[in-house]
C-alpha positions in Angstrom: 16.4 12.6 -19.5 19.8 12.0 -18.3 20.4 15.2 -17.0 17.0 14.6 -14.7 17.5 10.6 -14.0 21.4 10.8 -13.3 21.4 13.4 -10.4 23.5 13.0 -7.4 21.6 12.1 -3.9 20.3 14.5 -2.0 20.9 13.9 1.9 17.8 12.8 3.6 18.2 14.5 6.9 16.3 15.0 10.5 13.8 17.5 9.0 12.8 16.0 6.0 12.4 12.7 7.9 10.1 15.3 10.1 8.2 15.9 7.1 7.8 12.3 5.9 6.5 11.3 9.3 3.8 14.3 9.1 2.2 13.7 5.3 3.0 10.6 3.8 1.1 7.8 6.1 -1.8 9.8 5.1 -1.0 9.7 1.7 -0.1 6.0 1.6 -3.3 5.1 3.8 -5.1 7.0 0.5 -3.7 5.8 -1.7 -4.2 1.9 -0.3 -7.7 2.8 -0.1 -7.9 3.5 -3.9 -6.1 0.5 -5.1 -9.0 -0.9 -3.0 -10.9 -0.6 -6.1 -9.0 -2.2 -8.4 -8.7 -5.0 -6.1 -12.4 -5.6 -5.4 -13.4 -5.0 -9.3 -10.9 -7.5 -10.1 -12.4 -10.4 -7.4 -16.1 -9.0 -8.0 -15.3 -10.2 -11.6 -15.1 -14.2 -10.2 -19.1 -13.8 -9.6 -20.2 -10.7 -10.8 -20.2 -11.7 -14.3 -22.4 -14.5 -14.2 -25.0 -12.8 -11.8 -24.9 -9.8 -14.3 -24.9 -11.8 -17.2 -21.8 -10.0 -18.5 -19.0 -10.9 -20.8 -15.4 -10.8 -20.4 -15.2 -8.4 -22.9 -17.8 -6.2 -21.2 -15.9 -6.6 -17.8 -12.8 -5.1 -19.7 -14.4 -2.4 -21.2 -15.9 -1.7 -18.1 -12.6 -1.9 -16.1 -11.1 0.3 -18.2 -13.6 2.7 -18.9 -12.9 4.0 -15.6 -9.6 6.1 -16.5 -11.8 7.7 -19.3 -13.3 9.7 -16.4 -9.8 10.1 -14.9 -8.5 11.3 -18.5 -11.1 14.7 -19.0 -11.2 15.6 -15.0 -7.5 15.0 -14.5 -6.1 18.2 -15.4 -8.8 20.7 -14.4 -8.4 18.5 -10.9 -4.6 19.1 -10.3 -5.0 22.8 -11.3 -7.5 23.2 -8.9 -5.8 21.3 -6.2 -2.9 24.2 -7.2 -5.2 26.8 -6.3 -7.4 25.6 -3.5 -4.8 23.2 -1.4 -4.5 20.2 -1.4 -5.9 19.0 2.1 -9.6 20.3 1.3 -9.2 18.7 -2.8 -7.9 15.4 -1.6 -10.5 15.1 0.9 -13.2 15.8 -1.9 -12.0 13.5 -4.0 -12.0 10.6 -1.7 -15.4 11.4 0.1 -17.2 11.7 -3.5 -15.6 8.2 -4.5 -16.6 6.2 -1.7 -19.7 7.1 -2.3 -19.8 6.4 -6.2 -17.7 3.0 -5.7 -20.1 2.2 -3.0 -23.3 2.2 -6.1 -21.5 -0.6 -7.9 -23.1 -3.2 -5.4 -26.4 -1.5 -6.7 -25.6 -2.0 -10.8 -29.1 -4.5 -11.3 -31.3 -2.6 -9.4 -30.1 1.0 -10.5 -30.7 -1.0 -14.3 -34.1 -2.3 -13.7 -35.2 1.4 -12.2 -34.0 3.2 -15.3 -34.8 0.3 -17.5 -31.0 0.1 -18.6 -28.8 -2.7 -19.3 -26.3 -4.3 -16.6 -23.6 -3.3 -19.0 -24.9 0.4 -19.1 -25.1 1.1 -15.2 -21.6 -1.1 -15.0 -20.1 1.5 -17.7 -21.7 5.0 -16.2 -20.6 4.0 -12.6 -16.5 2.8 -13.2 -16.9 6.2 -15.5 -18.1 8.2 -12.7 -16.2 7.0 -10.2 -13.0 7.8 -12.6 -14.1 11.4 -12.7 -14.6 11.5 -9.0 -11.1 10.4 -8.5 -9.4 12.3 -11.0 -6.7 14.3 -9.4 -5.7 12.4 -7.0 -2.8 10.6 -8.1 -1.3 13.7 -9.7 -1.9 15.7 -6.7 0.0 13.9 -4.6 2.7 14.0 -6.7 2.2 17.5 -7.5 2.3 17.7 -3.6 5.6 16.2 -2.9 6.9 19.0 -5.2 6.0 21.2 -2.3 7.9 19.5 0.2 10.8 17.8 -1.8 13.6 18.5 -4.4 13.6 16.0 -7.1 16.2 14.1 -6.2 14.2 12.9 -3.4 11.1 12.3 -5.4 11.7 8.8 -6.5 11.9 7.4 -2.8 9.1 9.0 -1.1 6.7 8.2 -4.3 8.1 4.4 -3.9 6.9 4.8 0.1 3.4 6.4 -1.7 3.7 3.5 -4.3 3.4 0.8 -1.3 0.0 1.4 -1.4 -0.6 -0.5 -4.7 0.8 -3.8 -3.1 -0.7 -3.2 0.3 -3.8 -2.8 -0.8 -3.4 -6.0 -2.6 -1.9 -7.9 0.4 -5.1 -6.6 2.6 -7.3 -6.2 0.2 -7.0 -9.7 -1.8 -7.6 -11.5 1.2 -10.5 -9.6 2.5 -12.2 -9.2 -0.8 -12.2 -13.3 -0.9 -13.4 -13.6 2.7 -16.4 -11.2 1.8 -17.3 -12.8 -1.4 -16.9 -16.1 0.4 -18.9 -15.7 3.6 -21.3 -12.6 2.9 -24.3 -13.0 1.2 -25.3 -16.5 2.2 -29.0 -15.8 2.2 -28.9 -12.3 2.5 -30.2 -9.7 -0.4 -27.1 -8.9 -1.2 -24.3 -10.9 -3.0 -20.7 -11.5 -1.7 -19.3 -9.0 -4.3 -22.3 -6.8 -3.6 -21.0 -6.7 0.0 -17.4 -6.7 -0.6 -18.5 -3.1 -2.6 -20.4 -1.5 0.3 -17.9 -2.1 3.2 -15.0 -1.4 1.1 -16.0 2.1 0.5 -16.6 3.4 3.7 -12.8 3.5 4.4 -12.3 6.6 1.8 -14.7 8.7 2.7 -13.4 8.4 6.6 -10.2 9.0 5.6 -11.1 12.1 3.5 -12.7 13.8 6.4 -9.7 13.1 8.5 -7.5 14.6 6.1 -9.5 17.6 6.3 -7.8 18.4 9.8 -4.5 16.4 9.7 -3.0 17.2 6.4 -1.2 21.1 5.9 -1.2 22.3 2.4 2.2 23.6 2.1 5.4 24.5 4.1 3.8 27.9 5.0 0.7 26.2 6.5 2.2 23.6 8.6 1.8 24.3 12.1 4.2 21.8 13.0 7.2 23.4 11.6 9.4 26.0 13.3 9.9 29.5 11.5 13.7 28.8 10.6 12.5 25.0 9.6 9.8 26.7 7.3 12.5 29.1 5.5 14.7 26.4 5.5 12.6 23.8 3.8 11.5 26.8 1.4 15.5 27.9 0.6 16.2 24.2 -0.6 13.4 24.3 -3.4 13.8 27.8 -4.2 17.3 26.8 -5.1 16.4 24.0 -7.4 13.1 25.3 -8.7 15.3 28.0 -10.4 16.8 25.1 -12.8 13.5 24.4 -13.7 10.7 25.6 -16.5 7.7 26.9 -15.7 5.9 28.3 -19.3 2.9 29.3 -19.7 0.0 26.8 -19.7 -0.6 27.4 -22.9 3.2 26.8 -24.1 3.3 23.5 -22.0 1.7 21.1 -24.5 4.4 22.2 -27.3 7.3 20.3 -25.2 8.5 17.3 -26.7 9.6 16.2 -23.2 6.0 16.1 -21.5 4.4 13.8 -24.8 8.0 11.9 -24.3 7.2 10.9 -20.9 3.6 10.6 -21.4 4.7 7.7 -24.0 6.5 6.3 -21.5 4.1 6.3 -18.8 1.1 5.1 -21.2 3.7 2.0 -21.8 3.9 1.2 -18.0 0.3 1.6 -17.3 -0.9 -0.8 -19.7 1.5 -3.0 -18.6 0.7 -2.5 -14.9 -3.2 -2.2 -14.8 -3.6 -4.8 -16.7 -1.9 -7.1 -14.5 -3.9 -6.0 -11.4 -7.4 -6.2 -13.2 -6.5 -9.7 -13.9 -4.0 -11.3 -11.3 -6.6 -13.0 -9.9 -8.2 -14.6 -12.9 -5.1 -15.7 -13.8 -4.5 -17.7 -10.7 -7.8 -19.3 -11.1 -6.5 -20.4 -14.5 -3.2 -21.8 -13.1 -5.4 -23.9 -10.6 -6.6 -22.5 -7.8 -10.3 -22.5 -7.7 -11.6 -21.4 -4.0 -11.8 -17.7 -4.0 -10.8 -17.1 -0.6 -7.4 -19.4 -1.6 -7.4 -16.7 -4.6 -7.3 -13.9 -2.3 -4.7 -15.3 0.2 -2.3 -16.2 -2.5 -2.8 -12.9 -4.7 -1.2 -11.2 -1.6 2.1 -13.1 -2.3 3.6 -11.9 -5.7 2.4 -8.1 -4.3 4.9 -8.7 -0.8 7.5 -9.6 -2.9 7.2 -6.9 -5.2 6.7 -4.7 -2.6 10.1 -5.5 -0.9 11.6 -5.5 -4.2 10.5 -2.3 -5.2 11.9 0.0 -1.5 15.3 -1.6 -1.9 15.8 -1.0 -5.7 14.3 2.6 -5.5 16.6 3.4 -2.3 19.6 2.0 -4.3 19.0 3.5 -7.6 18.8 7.0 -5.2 21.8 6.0 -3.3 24.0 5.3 -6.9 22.7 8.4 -8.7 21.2 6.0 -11.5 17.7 6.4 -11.5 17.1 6.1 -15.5 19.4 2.9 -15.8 17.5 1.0 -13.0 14.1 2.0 -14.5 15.1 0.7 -17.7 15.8 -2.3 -16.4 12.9 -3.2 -14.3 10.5 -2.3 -17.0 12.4 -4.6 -19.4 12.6 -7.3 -16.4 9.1 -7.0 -15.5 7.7 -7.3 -19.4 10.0 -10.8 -19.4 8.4 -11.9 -16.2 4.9 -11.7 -17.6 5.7 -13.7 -21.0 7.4 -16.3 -18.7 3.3 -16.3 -17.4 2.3 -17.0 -21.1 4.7 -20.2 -21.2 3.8 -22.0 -18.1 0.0 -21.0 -17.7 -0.8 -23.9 -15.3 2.0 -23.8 -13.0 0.9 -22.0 -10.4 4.4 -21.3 -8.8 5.5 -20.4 -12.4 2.8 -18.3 -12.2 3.4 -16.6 -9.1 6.8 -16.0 -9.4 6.0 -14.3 -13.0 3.5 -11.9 -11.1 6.0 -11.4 -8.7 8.6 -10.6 -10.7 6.2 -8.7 -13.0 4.7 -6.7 -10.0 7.8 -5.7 -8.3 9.1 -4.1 -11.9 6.6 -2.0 -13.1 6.1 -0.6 -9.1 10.0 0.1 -9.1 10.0 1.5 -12.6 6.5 3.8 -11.9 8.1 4.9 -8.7 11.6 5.8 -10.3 9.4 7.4 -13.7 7.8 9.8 -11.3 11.4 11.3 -10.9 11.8 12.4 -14.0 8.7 15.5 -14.1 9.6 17.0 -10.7 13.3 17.2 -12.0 11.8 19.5 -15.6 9.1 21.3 -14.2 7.8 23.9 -11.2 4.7 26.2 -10.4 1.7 25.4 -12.4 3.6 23.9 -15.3 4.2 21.1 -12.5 0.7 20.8 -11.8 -0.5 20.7 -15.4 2.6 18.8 -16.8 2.2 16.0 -14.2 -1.6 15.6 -14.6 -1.6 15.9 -18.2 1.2 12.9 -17.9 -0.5 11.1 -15.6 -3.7 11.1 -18.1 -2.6 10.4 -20.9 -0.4 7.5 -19.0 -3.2 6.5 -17.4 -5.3 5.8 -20.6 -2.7 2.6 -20.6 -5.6 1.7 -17.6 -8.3 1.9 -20.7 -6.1 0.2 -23.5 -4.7 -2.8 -20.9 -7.7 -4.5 -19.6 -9.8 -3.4 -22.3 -7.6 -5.5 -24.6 -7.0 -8.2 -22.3 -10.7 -8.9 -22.2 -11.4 -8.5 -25.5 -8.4 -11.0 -27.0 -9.3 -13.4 -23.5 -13.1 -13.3 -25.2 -11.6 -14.0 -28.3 -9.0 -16.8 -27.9 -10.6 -18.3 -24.9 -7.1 -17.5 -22.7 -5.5 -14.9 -21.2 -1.8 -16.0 -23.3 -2.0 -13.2 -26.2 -3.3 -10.3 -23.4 -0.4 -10.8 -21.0 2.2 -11.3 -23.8 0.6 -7.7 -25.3 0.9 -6.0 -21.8 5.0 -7.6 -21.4 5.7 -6.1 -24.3 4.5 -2.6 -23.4 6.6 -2.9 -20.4 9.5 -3.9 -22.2 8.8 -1.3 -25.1 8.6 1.5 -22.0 12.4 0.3 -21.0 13.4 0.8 -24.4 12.0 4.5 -24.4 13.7 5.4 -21.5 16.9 4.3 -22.5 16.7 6.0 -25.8 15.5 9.0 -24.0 18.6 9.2 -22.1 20.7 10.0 -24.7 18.4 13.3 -25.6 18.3 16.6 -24.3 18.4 17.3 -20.4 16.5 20.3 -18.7 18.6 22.6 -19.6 17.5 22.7 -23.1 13.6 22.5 -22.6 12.9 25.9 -22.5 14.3 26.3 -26.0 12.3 23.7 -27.2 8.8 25.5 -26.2 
């Protein structure tokens, strides 16, 4: 990994700032709508439960069950994406999710018309709507691979990567308004609301994208000819130091199940964190679920900050694989430090904080590391069969969080479970440093 983490800055000039300015507020405005669904499962949970008659455990399993879905459809998604482009895939994926996340409002009465448990409809719908959005993470990294050598990777995916905090700085708040002014004596619950309206924004955006976004640097119309062949020199240069193997060859590299560890590590860490951040600051104090969602938004603006000015730096000194090791080792700490002081709420916060702002810097610096290895459809496959298997973490975290919450009556042995897979991912990548670069992955296939 050293050979990929370790590479000298690439110079970020006029016409790649071009690009940014064309594709990525699209992608960050998706990918904040996304995280809007981690964000209003995790607040639905404050009343959901008891109106359901569901158990923390259930909520857990349910939670996580959703990257289940995301696990089978991921691969066949990206290669897909590969061959159809990626404006008309992206915008499939987000129309078909709005519509499935938009159902969970409707998980009693879809149970009573099939004659189905709570916990039945609750499962099927976070699995659906896991196999409805399967693809789209990986594709837009798979899509900055069109655009960008990988020594640029790292600080567009951190700009991409905003997304997870914004949509926890908008989305915490709002969620809490919703669930605490919506629904007095209307048919519909506060969370039940919060659902509906919170959908509608992804399947806007995915008809927009249907007319704003270009699927490669042939199909922009907003580039010039000699822009277009210049953009496609740089990555033809680079994408000759890269494998691309046959599909079938891909899943005998010891690199791709190496970072796949890694990434597993970082999600469980990092998902579980945002399934429960605000359950866990209704245990250091705060009861009012609109104070909830105000202060939620705090530890995610802080980690947000911290996460743009490490990523730019790590670019800036070349050291992308030291800098990830230690914000995942940081950011494990930080959530033990939670465990010690669970009634302090500024303990608390600043543990989320801190906690928040690693595993964002060290996802954002991880997703370095495949565009540097791979190209073609070995790019597509490798970083969606990464990004599954990673994302399984989003199955294991909460899942186990619930299950030793139900079992010990606190969140402590959960959160000290999920710092320790962040610290353990630190350790992998520092160990994986001192293997074989690039150069010697074909060999290895």
């Amino acid at each position: 990994m050293a050979n990929a983490s370790q590479g000298s800055a690439v110079q970020f000039d006029g016409l790649y700032k071009k690009v940014t300015w064309k594709i990525l507020p699209w992608l960050l405005l998706g990918y904040v709508i996304a995280y809007l669904d981690r964000v209003n499962v995790g607040f639905a949970k404050l009343s959901m439960l008891s109106d359901l008659g569901m158990s923390e455990a259930a909520y857990g399993l349910g939670a996580g069950i959703f990257f289940l879905g995301y696990f089978i459809f991921e691969v066949p998604s990206n290669l897909i994406l590969h061959r159809v482009g990626a404006k008309i895939w992206i915008a499939r994926i987000m129309i078909t999710w709005g519509m499935i996340s938009s159902l969970m409002a409707f998980t009693a009465p879809i149970a009573q018309w099939l004659g189905v448990s709570n916990e039945t409809v609750f499962y099927t719908l976070r699995f659906l709507l896991g196999a409805s959005e399967a693809g789209f993470f990986p594709g837009v990294i798979l899509y900055m691979t069109y655009w960008y050598p990988a020594a640029m990777h790292s600080r567009v995916m951190a700009v991409v990567l905003l997304g997870n905090p914004f949509s926890y700085i908008l989305g915490g708040p709002i969620s809490g308004a919703l669930m605490q002014f919506m629904g007095s004596g209307d048919s519909l619950a506060g969370w039940q609301w919060m659902f509906v309206i919170e959908a509608l924004p992804a399947c806007l955006l995915g008809i927009v994208i249907l007319f704003v976004l270009s699927n490669d640097i042939a199909s922009a119309k907003w580039l010039t000819p000699e822009e277009k062949a210049e953009l496609a020199r740089r990555l033809a240069a680079e994408n000759k130091e890269k494998v691309n193997v046959p599909l079938k060859s891909l899943y005998a590299l010891p690199i791709l199940w190496f970072l796949a560890l890694v990434y597993l590590l970082m999600m469980i860490g990092s998902y579980g964190i945002n399934f429960w951040a605000p359950t866990i600051i209704r245990d250091a104090g705060v009861k009012s679920v609109l104070d909830i969602g105000m202060i939620s938004a705090i530890p995610y603006i802080l980690g947000a900050t911290a996460m743009v000015f490490i990523t730019r730096h790590a670019e800036k000194a070349g050291k992308h694989r030291s800098y990830s090791v230690a914000v995942s080792m940081v950011a494990g700490l930080a959530l033990v430090l939670c465990t010690l002081f669970p009634h302090n709420i500024y303990i608390t916060l600043a543990g989320i904080a801190i906690a928040v702002g690693g595993s964002l810097t060290s996802i954002a610096l991880f997703w370095g590391f495949p565009g540097a290895y791979f190209t073609g459809a070995t790019a597509a496959a490798g970083i969606a069969i990464i990004n599954s298997v990673g994302n399984l973490g989003g199955f294991v975290g909460p899942y186990l969080l619930g299950a030793l919450t139900t079992a010990f009556g606190s969140p402590r042995y959960g959160l000290m479970m999920l710092g320790g897979a962040l610290f353990l991912a630190g350790v992998l990548i520092a160990l994986g440093g001192r293997k074989r670069g690039p150069a010697a992955v074909t060999a290895s296939a």
